[in-house]
N, C-alpha and C positions, 0 to 999 in steps of 0.2 A: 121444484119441477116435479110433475106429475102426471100419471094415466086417468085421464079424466073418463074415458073409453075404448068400448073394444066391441067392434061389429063383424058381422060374416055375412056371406051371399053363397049360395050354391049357384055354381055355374055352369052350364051343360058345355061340355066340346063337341063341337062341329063336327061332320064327317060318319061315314060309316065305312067304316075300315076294321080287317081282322090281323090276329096273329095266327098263330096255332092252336091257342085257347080262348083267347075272349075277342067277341064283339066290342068295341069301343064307343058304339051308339048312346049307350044310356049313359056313361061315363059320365061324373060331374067332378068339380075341384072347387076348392073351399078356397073363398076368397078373404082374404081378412086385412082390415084394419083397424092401428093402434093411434087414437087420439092423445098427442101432449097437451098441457096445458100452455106450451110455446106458440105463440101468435107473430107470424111473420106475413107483410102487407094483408091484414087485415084477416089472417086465415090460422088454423090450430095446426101445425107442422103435424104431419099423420106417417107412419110407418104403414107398410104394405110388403105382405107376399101373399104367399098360395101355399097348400101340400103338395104338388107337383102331380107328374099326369102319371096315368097308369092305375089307380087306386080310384076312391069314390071321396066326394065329398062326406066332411064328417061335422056338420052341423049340431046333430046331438051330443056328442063326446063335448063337443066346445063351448054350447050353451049347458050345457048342464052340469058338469062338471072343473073344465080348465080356465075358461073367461070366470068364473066367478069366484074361482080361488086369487086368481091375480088383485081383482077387483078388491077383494077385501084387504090385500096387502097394506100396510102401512105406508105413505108413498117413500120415504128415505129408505126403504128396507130396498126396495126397487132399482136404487141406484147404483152407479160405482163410489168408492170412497169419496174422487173431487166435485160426487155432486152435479157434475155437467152433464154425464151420460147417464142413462139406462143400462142395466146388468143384463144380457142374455144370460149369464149363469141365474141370478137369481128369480130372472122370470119363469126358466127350466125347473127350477128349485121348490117354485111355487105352483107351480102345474101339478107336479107331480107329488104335492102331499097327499100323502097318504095310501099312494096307489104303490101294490107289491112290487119285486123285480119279479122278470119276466113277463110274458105275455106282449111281446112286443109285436104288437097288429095295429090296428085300426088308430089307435092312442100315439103311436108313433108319429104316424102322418100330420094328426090335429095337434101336438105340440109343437113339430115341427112348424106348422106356420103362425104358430103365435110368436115364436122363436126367431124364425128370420124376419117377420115383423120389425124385431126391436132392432137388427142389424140395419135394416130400412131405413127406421127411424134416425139411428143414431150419427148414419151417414149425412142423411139430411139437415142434422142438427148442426152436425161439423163442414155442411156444404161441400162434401166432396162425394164420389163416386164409392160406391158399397165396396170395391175393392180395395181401395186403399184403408178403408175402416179396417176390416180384413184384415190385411197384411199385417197391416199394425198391432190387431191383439194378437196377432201369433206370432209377434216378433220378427216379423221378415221387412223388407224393404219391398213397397209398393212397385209393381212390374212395370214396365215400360212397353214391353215387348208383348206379340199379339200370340193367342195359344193356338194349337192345333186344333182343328173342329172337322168335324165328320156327319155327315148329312143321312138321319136316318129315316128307313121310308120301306119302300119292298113288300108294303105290308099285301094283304091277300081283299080285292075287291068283289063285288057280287057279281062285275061286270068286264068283262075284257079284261081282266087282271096281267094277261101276260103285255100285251100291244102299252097296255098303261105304265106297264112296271118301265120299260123303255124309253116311254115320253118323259115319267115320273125322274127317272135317272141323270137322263139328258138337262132337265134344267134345271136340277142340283148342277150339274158343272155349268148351267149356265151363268149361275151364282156366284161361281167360284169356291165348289168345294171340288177337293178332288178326291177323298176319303170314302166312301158308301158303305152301309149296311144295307140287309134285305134280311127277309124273314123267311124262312123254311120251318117244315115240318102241320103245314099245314095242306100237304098234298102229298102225294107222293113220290117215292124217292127218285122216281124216275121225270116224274113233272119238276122240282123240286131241280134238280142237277140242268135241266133246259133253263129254268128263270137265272139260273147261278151263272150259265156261259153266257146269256144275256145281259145280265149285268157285268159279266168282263169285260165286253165292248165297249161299256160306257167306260169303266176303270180304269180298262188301258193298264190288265196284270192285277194278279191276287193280292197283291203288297197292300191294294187300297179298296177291298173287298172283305166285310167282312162278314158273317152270317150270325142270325139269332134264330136259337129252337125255341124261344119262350117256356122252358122248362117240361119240354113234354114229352122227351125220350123215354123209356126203359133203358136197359144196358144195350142190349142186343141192336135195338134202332139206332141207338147214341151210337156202336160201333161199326154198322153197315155205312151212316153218313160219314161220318170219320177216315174207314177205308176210301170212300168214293171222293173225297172233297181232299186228300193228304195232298194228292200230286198235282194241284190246284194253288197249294199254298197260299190259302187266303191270309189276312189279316189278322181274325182270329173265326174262333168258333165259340160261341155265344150262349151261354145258359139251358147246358146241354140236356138235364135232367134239374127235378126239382130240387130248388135252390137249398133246402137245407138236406139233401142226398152226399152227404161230404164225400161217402165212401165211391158212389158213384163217379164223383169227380174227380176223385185221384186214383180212380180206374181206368176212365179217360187219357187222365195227365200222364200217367204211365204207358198208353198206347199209342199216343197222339203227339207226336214230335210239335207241330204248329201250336199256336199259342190260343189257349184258351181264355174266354171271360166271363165273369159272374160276380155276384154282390147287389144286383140292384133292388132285390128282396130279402137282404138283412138288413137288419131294424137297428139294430145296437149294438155298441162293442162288443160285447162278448161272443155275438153272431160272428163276427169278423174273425173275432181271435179265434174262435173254433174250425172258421174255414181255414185259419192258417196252419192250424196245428193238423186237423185229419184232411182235408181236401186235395191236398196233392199241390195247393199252387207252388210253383216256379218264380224265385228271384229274376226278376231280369225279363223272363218274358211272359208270362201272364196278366192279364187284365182284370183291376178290382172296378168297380159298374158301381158301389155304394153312393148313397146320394144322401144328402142334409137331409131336405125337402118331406122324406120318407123315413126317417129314421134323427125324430126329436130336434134335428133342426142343427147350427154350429156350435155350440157345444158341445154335444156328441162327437159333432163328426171328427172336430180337433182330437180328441182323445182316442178316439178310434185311428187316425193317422199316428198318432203319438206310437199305438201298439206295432200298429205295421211298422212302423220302421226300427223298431225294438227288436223286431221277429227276423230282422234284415232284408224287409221289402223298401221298396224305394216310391216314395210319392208320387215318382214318373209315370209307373206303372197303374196308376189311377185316374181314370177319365166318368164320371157321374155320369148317369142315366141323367135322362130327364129330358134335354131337348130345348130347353128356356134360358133366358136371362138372367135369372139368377145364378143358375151355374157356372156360367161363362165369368161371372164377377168371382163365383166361389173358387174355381178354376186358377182365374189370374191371381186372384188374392193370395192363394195357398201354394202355388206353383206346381197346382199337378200337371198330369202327361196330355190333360187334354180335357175335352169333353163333349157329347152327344147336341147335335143340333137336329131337331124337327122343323125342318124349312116348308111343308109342305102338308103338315096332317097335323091335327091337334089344337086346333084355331079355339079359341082365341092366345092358347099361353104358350103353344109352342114358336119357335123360331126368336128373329131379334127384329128390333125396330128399323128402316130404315138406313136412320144413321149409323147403325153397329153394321156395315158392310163386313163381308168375308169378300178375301181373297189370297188366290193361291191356296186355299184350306187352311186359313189362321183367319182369326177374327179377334178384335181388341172390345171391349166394352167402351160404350161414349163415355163423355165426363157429368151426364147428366146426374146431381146426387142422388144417391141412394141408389138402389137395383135398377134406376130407370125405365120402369115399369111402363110409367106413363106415357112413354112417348112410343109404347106399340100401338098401332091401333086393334082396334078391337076390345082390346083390353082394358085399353085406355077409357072409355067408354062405360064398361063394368064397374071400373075403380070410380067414375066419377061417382055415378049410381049408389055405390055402396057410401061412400063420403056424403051424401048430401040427405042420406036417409036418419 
C-alpha cells in the first residue's frame, strides 16, 4: 500500500465579513488530497482535509517544499507496523525534514492539512467515521454521545451590521444552537456594549454569550471592556490581546473573575506550554481555542493535550476554533469540552452537512467515513474538482 499522489486547490471563502482586524474577503484555504493506491468500486480511496479557516491558503509551502518530501518517501516507511494503515506520525516526520524548530507560521497550517489528510484517509480505509479512527490512536473508547457546539458569527458587516447581527443570531437558534459568540472591538466601546445586549436577547443570559476581541486590545482597552462586560457575565471573553502577549493575559486573568479564551493562534506545543506556564490560565475555568488544522495537524495536537493535562488542565476546557467538520470529529474523538461551529459565514468549509444536525446546542458527526467532508455541499463540489484533476 501506497501514496501514489498528493494535489491542492486554493479555495476562496465566500462572504465579506470583518472582525476587529481582518477582512475575510480575499481569504483562501488549501484544499488537499491524498491518492492510495487502494481501489474500491472502481476508484483510488483518496484522503481529504483543509488548513482550516482564518489563515490563507498555502499552496507554495506544499508544492515546493512538503508534498514532495512525502513523495519521495519510500512507501513502507509511510506506513504503521501492520502495514494496513498510513502513519500520521510519519507523514509529520516527513514534511518536516530538514526544517528548524521554531517559526511556527504559515508551515503550521500547510502540514497540518497534509496531516489530517491521512486521518481522512485511514478512516476510509477502515470504513468508519474519522472519529472513531481518532479515539482509537489515542486510546479512548469511540463517543456515543453528541459534543456541545456553539455557533459563531457577530462578525462586523459593511452594511446594516447591527439589524443583521439580530436576524444572524435568531437563526442560529433556529438551528438549534443555544451557545453564541459575537465579535467586538471593532467599534466602539460604546457601540460594542448595544450589539452585546442585543445579542442577549437572542441568548436568553450571559451563560451562553460569549465575546471575541480578535487579539486587538492594548492593556488599557483589554481592561475598560473587562470592567463594562464583568456584570454581564458572559460565557467567556475571547482573545483579549495579542495571542502570544502571555504577560497581557495573566493581567487580565488576575482582574477578570469571568472566564477567559485563547490559543487559536498557537501553532505548536511549546506555544501552549508557554501559555500555560506565564499566561495566567485557570484550571477549571478557562478556555484553550487551539486547533489541529493550524498547528501541524493530530499529531501535534495529541502531544500538545498530553502537556495540558500534565500541567493540571483538563481536555474539558478545550473547544478548537475553526467552525468545520473536521473539528467536530476531532472534538468527539478526543473528548474535548466542545467546539466552535460557523453555521453562517465561511462557505464553503465552514458549518456541518445537512445530516450532522444540531440540537439543543450538541451536534454528533454522521457515520459517513472519514471526516465526511463530502457530503457538505459546496464543498463537496471543490473536492470533486480537485479528485478528477
Amino acid at each position: 500500500m501506497r501514496i501514489v499522489d498528493i494535489r491542492e486547490i486554493s479555495v476562496p471563502l465566500k462572504g465579506n465579513v470583518s472582525n476587529a482586524l481582518v477582512n475575510f474577503s480575499e481569504h483562501t484555504v488549501s484544499l488537499v488530497a491524498v491518492f492510495s493506491d487502494v481501489v474500491r468500486n472502481g476508484k483510488p480511496v483518496v484522503g481529504v482535509a483543509f488548513n482550516s479557516i482564518g489563515r490563507f491558503a498555502q499552496h507554495g509551502l506544499l508544492h515546493e517544499r512538503f508534498i514532495p518530501r512525502i513523495l519521495k518517501c519510500t512507501p513502507e516507511s509511510l506506513l504503521e507496523s501492520d502495514g494496513r494503515t498510513f502513519s500520521a506520525k510519519a507523514i509529520f516526520r516527513a514534511a518536516m525534514t530538514n526544517e528548524k524548530p521554531g517559526g511556527h507560521g504559515d508551515r503550521a497550517t500547510a502540514v497540518a492539512a497534509l496531516e489530517l489528510a491521512i486521518w481522512d484517509l485511514n478512516a476510509k480505509l477502515a470504513d468508519e467515521p474519522a472519529y472513531v479512527t481518532i479515539a482509537r490512536a489515542a486510546g479512548r473508547p469511540a463517543q456515543t454521545r453528541a459534543k456541545p457546539v456553539y455557533a459563531a458569527g457577530g462578525y462586523y458587516y459593511p452594511e446594516d451590521s447591527s439589524n443583521r447581527l439580530r436576524s444572524e443570531l435568531q437563526a442560529y437558534r433556529d438551528l438549534g444552537f443555544v451557545d453564541f459568540k459575537i465579535k467586538i472591538g471593532g467599534a466602539s466601546l460604546e457601540e460594542d456594549l448595544k450589539r452585546i445586549h442585543m445579542a442577549l436577547e437572542i441568548s436568553e443570559g450571559g451563560e451562553h454569550l460569549a465575546v471575541d476581541a480578535n487579539g486587538r486590545f492594548d492593556l488599557q482597552t483589554a481592561l475598560a471592556y473587562a470592567d463594562a462586560i464583568a456584570p454581564l457575565a458572559l460565557r467567556w471573553y475571547e482573545e483579549v490581546g495579542d495571542p502570544l502577549d502571555f504577560r497581557l493575559n495573566a493581567e487580565i486573568a488576575s482582574r477578570y473573575r469571568g472566564a477567559i479564551a485563547t490559543g487559536e493562534n498557537l501553532f505548536s506545543t511549546i506555544d501552549t506550554v508557554n501559555l500555560m506556564r506565564f499566561g495566567g490560565m485557570r484550571p477549571g475555568l478557562d478556555v484553550f481555542q487551539m486547533e489541529a488544522g493550524l498547528s501541524y495537524g493530530l499529531t501535534e495536537y495529541m502531544a500538545t493535550l498530553k502537556e495540558l493535562e500534565a500541567h493540571g488542565f483538563s481536555r474539558e476546557q478545550v473547544q478548537p476554533h475553526g467552525g468545520h467538520l473536521i473539528n467536530l470529529h476531532i472534538a468527539t474523538g478526543l473528548g474535548l469540552g466542545g467546539c466552535e461551529v460557523y453555521p453562517g459565514v465561511f462557505q464553503p468549509f465552514g458549518g456541518y452537512s445537512a445530516a450532522c444536525m444540531v440540537s439543543e446546542g450538541y451536534a454528533m458527526p454522521t457515520q459517513a467515513p472519514g471526516f465526511g467532508l463530502e457530503e457538505k455541499p459546496g464543498l463537496s463540489e471543490a473536492i470533486a474538482e480537485l479528485i478528477k484533476r
